[in-house]
N, C-alpha and C positions, 0 to 999 in steps of 0.2 A: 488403458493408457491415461495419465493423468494429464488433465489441464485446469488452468487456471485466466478464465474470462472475463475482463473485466470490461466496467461499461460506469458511465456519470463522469467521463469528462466535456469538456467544452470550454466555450470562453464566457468570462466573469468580468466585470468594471473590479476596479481596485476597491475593497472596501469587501467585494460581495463574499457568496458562499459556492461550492462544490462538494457533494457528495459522492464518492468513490465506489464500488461494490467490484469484490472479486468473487467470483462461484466458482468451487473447488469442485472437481470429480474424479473419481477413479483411483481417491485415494483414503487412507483411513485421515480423514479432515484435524480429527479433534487429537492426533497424535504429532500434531507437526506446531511449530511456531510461524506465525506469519507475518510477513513482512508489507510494508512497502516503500520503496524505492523509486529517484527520482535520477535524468539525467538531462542535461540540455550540452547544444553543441560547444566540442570543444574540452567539454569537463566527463570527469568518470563517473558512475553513476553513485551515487550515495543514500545510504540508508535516511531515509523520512522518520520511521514509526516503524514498532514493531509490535507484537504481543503474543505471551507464552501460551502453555498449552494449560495454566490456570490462571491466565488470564492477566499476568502482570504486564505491565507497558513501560516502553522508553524512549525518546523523542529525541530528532536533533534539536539543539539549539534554537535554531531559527525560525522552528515552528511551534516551540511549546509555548501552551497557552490560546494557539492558535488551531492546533491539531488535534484529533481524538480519535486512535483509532480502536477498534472495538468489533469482537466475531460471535455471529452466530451458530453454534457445534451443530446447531436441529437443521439448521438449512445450509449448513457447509458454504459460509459464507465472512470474509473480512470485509471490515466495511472501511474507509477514512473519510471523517468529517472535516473540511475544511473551513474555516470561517477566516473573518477580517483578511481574504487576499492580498496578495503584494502582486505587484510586477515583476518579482525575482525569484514569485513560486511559479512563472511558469516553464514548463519542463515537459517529458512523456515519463507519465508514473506508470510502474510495474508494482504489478502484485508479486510476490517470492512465499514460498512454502518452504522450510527447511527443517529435518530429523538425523537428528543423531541416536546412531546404534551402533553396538562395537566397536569401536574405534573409527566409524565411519558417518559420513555427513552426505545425508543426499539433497539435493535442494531442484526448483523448479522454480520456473518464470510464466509469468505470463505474456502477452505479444506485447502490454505497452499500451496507454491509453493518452492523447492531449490533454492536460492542463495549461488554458491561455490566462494571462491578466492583463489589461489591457483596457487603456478607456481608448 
């Protein structure tokens, strides 16, 4: 069964850093694109950061510059770096796994981790 667990949130003063880490199992890692994604109450959840299965990347808006995300294939592993925090990046980030074959799309979640900012 695949899951996707993730761990390095918490809370941060405005300015700081978070490192994110998702560990993939149960599935071929290095054939999927991985996401991550954020949601706070009230709004839908929207794509943060992504990167392919060679490893290209693409960012919302309102993190680039600010954002890096970036995976390990040997240890089945996405990671997102977080620097110079806002108060309006905090949210609950989800790791996302998603493969396209045949005409079909299968995608995975993880449970969801806090990201606070906040002085």
């Amino acid at each position: 069964q695949v899951q996707l667990v993730e761990s390095g949130g918490g809370l941060v003063q405005p300015g700081g850093s978070l490192r994110l880490s998702c560990a993939a199992s149960g599935m071929a890692f290095s054939s999927y694109a991985m996401g991550w994604y954020r949601q706070t109450p009230g709004n839908e959840r929207e794509l943060v950061a992504q990167i392919t299965t060679d490893g290209s990347t693409n960012y919302a808006d309102s993190v680039k510059g600010r954002f890096t995300i970036s995976r390990d294939n040997a240890k089945n592993t996405v990671y997102l770096q977080m620097n110079n925090l806002k108060p309006e990046d905090t949210a609950v980030y989800y790791c996302n796994a998603r493969r396209w074959r045949n005409y079909r799309v299968v995608t995975y979640w993880g449970q969801g981790t806090q990201g606070t900012v906040s002085s």
